[in-house]
N, C-alpha and C positions, 0 to 999 in steps of 0.2 A: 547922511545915513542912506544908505542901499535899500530899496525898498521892490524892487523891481527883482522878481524872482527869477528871472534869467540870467540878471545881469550878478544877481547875485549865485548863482550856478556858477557863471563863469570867474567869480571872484576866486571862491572855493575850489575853483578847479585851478584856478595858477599856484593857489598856495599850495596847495597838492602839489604840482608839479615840481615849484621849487623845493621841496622833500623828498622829489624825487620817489613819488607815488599818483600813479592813475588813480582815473576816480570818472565813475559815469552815474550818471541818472538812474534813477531804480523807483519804481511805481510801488506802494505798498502790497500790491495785490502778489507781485513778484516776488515777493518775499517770504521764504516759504519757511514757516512753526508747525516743529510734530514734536512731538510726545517722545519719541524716539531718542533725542539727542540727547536731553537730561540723562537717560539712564546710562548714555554714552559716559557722562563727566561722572556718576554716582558707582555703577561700576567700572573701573578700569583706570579712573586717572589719579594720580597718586598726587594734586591739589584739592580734590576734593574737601570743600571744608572748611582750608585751610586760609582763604580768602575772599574777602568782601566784593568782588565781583564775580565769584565764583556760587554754584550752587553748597548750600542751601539759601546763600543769602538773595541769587539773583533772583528776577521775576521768573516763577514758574511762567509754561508753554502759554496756558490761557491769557494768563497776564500781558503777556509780550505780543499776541495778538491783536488782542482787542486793543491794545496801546497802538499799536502801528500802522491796525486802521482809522485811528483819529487824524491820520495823516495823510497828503497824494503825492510829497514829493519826499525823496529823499537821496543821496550821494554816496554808493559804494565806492570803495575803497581796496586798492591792489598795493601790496609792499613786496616788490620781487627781492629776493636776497637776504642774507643774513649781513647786516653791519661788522663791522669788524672782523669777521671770523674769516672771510674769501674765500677758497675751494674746503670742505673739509669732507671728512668721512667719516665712520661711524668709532672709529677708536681714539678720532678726536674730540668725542664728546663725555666728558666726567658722566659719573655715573648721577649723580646729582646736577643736572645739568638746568633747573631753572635761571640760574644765575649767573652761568656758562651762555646762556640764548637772550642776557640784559638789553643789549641796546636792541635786540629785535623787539619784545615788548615796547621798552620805550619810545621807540620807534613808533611802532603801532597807535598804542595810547594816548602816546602826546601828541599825535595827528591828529585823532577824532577828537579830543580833547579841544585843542586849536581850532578844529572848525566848529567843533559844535559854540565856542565861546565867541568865535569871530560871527557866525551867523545872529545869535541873540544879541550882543552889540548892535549889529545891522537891523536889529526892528524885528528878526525872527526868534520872537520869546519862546517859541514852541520847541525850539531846536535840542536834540537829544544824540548823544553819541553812544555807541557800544561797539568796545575794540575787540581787542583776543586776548587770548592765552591768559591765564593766573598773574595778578595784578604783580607788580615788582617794585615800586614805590619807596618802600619801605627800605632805602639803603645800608647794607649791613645789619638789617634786622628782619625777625620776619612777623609777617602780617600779625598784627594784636587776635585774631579770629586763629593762627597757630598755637601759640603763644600759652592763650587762655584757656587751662583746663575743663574738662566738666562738659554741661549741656549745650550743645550748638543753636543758639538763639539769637534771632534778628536782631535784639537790645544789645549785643554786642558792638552795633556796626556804631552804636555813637560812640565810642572810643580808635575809632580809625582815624591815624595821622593825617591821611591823606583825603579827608570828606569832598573837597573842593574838586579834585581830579578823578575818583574811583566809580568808574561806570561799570557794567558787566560789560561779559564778553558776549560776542552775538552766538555763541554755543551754548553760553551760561545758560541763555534766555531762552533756550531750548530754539534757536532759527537754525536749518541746515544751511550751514555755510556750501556745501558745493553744489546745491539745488538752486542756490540765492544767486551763488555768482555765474554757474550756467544761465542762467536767465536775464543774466548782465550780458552774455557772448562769453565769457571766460571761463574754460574747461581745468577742474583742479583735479588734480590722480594722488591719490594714498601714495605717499615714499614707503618704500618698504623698509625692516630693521634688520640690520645683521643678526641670524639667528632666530627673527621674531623676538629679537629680545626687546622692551620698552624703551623708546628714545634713542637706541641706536641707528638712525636715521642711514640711509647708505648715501646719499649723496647732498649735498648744499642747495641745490636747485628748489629751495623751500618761497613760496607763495602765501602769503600772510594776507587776510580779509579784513575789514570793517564796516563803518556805516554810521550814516549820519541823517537821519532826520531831520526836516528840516521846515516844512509848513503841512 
């Protein structure tokens, strides 16, 4: 058992790497929750809702705070690129394009996932992960929190297939991701959309974030 939290740093960072994702050290203090970014996901994103790591279910701003200063270390996380898709552009993206961008969530998710499970194996019980984007789990179906008509209620979330694996996103949780990862050294820029239209992204050159708590 890894008990040595450096050594356990660099565990997490080779696993990282054979996935072929950076990953550096991040101080809780660096890690910056406003208020701001919920209303980000509440107006404007068309998951709202719709899934269990997403708002309304994730930890409100305050919440996600005060959680992540119980903590002094934790492992950001960089995923350059889209899986499978290679150069694309904006008219190669469906207009329903959650399921169109699968193995980049996956991607995402099953990383932090990985480490946050590999760290508590290792003796770090505290260990907590928060990936990105709208959870995608649910193969060929969609989230039970879409699904289910009527009042959007927390008591929902005990009917999600996927309990074991479903974190929020570090947006969900109301943290600004490009404030977070400047503060790691890593500078992210808005893609722009053809037309301003939604999800029409103009280039592939997409940069995916996460995060890993870890004592």
């Amino acid at each position: 058992m890894v008990r040595d939290i450096s050594a356990e740093i660099e565990k997490l960072t080779a696993i990282a790497s054979e996935r072929s994702v950076k990953a550096r050290v991040i101080q809780p203090e660096k890690i910056v929750v406003s208020q701001w970014v919920r209303f980000k996901c509440r107006y404007g994103c068309k998951g709202y809702g719709k899934h269990f790591g997403c708002p309304p279910y994730a930890p409100a701003p305050a919440e996600t705070r005060r959680m992540v200063d119980e903590y002094s270390i934790g492992l950001l996380l960089r995923f350059d690129g889209v899986p499978g898709r290679g150069s694309f552009g904006p008219d190669d993206i469906p207009d329903d394009f959650h399921d169109w961008f699968r193995d980049l969530i996956l991607w995402v998710n099953g990383t932090v996932h990985m480490l946050e499970k590999t760290a508590f194996y290792d003796g770090y019980y505290k260990a907590f992960g928060f990936g990105g984007y709208p959870c995608i789990y649910c193969e060929h179906q969609h989230c039970v929190a879409e699904e289910s008509p009527g009042v959007v209620d927390e008591s929902m979330r005990r009917k999600c297939r996927h309990m074991d694996k479903v974190r929020p996103s570090m947006e969900a949780a109301g943290m600004d991701v490009f404030a977070t990862a400047r503060n790691a050294g890593w500078t992210l820029e808005t893609i722009p959309c053809k037309d301003q239209e939604y999800g029409k992204i103009i280039h592939s050159d997409v940069h995916s974030i996460g995060l890993v708590m870890i004592e």
